[in-house]
C-alpha positions in Angstrom: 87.9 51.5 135.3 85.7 51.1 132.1 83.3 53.7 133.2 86.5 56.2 134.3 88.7 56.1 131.3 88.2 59.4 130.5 90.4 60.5 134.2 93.1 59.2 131.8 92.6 60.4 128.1 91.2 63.7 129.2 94.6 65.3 130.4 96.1 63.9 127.4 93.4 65.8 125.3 94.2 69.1 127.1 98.1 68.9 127.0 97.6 68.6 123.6 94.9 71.2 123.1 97.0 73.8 124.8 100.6 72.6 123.1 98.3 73.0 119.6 97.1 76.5 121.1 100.7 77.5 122.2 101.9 76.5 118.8 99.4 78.5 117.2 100.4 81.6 118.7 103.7 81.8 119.6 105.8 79.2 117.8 104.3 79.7 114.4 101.5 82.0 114.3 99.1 82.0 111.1 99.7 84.6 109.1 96.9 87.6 109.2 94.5 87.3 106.7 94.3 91.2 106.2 97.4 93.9 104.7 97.3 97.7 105.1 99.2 99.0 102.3 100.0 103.4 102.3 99.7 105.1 99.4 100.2 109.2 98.3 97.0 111.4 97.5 94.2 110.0 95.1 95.5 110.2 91.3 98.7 109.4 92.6 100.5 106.8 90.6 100.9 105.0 93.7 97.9 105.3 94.5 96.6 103.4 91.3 99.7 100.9 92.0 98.4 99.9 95.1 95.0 99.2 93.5 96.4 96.6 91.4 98.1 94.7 93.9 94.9 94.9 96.1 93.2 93.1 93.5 95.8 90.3 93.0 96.2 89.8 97.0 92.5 89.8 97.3 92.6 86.6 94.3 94.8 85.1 96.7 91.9 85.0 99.9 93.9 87.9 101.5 91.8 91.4 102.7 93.7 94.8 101.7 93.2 98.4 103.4 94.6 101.3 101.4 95.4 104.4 103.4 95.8 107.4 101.5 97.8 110.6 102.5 98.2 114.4 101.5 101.6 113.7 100.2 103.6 111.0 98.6 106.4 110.7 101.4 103.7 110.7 104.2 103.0 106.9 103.6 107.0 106.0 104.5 106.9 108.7 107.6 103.9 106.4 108.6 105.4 102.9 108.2 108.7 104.0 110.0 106.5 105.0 113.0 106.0 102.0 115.3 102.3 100.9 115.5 101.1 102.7 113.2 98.7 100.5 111.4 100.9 100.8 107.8 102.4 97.4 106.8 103.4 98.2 103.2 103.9 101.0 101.1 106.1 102.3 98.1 108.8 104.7 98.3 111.4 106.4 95.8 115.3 105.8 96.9 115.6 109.2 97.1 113.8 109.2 101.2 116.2 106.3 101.8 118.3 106.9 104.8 120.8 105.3 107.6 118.8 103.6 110.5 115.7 103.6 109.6 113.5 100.7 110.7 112.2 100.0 107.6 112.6 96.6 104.8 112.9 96.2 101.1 111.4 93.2 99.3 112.4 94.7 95.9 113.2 97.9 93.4 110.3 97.5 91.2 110.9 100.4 89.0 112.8 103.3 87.7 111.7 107.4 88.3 113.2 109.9 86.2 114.7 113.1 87.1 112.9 115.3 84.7 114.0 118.8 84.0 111.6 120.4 81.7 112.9 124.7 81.2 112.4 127.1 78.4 114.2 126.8 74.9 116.5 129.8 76.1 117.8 127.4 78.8 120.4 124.8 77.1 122.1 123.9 80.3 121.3 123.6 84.3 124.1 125.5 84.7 122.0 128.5 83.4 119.0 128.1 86.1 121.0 130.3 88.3 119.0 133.5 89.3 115.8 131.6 87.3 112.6 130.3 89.0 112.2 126.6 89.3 108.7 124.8 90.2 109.9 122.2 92.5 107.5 121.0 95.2 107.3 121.2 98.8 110.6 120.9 101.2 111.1 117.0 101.6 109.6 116.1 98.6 111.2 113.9 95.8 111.2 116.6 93.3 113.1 119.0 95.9 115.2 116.4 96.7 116.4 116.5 93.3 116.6 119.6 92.7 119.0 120.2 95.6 121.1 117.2 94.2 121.2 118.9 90.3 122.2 122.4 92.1 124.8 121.0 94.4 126.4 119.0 91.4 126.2 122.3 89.6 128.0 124.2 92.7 125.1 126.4 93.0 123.4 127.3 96.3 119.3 126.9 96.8 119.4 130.8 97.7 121.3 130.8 94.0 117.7 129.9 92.5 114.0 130.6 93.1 111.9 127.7 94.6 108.0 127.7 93.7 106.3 125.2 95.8 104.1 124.0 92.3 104.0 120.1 91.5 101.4 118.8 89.0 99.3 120.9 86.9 100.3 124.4 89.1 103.6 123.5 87.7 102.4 123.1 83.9 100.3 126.2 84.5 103.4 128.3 85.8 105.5 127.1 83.4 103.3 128.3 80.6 102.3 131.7 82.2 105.9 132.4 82.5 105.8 132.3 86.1 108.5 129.7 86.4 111.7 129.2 84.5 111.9 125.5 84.7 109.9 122.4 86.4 112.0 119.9 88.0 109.6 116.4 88.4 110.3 112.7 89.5 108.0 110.4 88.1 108.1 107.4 85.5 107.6 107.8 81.9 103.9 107.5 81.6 103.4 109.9 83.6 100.4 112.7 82.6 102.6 115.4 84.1 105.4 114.3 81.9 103.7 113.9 78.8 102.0 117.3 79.2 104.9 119.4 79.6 107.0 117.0 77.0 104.2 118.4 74.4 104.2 122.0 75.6 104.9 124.5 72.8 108.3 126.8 73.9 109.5 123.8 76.6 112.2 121.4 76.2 113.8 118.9 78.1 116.9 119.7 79.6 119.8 116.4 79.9 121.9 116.6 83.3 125.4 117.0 82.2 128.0 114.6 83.7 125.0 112.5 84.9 127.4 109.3 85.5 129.4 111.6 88.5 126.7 112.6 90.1 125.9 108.8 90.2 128.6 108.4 91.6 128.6 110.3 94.3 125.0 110.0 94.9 124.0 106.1 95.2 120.2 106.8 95.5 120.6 107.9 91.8 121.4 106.5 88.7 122.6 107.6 85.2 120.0 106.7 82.4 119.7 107.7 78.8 116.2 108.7 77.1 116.6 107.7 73.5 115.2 109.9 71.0 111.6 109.8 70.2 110.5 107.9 73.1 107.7 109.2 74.6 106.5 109.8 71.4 107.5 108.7 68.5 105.1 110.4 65.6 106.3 113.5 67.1 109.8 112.9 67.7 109.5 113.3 71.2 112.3 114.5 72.6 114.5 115.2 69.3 117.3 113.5 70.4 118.5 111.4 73.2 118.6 112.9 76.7 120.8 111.9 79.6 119.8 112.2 82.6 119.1 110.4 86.2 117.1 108.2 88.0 115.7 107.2 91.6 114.5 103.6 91.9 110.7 102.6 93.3 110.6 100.5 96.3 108.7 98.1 97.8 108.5 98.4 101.5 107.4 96.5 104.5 107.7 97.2 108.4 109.9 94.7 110.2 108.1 91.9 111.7 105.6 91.5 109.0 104.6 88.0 108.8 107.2 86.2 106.3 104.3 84.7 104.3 102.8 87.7 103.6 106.3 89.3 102.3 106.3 86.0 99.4 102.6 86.6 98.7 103.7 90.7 97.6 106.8 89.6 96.4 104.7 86.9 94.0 102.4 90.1 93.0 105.4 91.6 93.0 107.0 89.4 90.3 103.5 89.1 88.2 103.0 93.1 87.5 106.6 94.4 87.3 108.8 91.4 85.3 107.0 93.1 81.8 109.3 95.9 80.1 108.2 99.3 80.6 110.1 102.7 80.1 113.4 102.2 80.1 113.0 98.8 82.3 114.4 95.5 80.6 112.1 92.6 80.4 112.9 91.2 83.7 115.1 93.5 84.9 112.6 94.7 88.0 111.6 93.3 90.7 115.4 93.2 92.1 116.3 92.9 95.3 120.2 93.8 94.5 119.5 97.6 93.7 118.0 98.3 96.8 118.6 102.0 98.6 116.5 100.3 101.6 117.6 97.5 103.8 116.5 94.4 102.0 114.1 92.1 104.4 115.4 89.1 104.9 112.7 87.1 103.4 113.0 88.8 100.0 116.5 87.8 100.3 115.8 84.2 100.8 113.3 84.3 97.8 116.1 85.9 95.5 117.7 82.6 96.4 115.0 80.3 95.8 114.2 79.2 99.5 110.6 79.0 99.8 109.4 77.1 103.0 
């Protein structure tokens, strides 16, 4: 028996070899050590957004892919697709829709509706019959530009879409090829602060904002106080209303939970600062959300962190 005791101990050491094994990868996997985040086209803001994150996950042991795409929107078709590779991304509220199979962790920003039109144009309601630099179809900045006209009761065919965005637009608008630029974008952005400073451009304030709110939920009302984006200049002259889409961060389902805390503690490390028109710890928030919040996000809200 001495020289056999192994025949006894050595089914014990398997059981619990493959119960240890079993445990591993079906009851509570380990969480991947490597996140795929999509992003828009290089020089995207999202682009550079993703970058920063990378560099935080990567302090915290964890590998990170960024994917670019042509377009900004082409990152969310991506992640909605099962299998495709794409675990996290960021999307406006604006591409938010029923059923899709897609999760929130948290609003982590505000975009502004920006409507940028010759001094002769005082209102939206006088774009009708005008040229307006909007994008591509399915873009944010279409998007909104449908919204603006159809809370102005006017049809697309009542306006002329260019498919400009960036510095086509700027160009157009100062070669008098286009009337007006409608862009989405936060407040630092070089599109915004370029046209802000062109000579002959204004920016135009969506009248009866707060209804169009209203009716619209991907959109709220903001005000741009006067002399905000700059104040030596006193730009814009006075205060602007206007509206604004929220910036999401979004997972697939099934992502590992522990990977959902370690964005949402990146999460809570770049976006708690104020920024334009965002309230020291008003973002992240996972009570705005246009997207399905992801359960996990919801129990980290609460303060449940296993």
């Amino acid at each position: 028996y001495r020289r056999r005791w192994w025949l006894m101990y050595l089914p014990i050491v398997l059981a619990a070899l493959a119960a240890m094994f079993w445990a591993s990868i079906a009851w509570k996997p380990l969480p991947p050590q490597r996140v795929v985040i999509g992003t828009g086209p290089a020089q995207s803001s999202y682009l550079r957004l993703a970058q920063v994150y990378a560099a935080r996950l990567e302090r915290m042991g964890l590998a990170v892919d960024i994917v670019t795409h042509p377009k900004p929107q082409d990152a969310l078709d991506r992640l909605l697709q099962p299998g495709s590779g794409i675990d996290v991304t960021f999307a406006q509220g604006l591409y938010a829709r029923p059923g899709q199979n897609v999760q929130a962790l948290a609003a982590v920003g505000h975009e502004i509706v920006w409507v940028f039109a010759r001094q002769s144009v005082q209102s939206l309601a006088q774009l009708r019959g005008m040229r307006i630099a909007a994008a591509d179809v399915g873009s944010s900045n279409r998007l909104a530009a449908d919204l603006l006209l159809a809370h102005l009761r006017l049809k697309p065919g009542d306006v002329q879409f260019e498919r400009l965005v960036g510095d086509a637009a700027i160009a157009a608008l100062a070669e008098n090829r286009v009337d007006a630029v409608v862009h989405v974008a936060t407040g630092e952005s070089v599109t915004v602060g370029t046209l802000a400073r062109m000579e002959g451009v204004h920016l135009v304030s969506v009248d009866r904002a707060g209804a169009l709110a209203a009716r619209e939920t991907r959109l709220r009302p903001v005000v741009i106080p006067q002399g905000s984006i700059e104040l030596r200049s006193d730009i814009p002259p006075a205060d602007i209303t206007t509206v604004a889409t929220l910036t999401h961060l979004l997972v697939r389902p099934g992502l590992n939970p522990a990977l959902e805390r370690a964005l949402l503690d990146v999460a809570h490390e770049i976006h708690v600062m104020a920024g334009f028109l965002e309230g020291q710890g008003q973002f992240p928030s996972t009570r705005t959300s246009d997207f399905p919040p992801s359960p996990v996000a919801q129990q980290y809200s609460a303060g449940v962190r296993p």
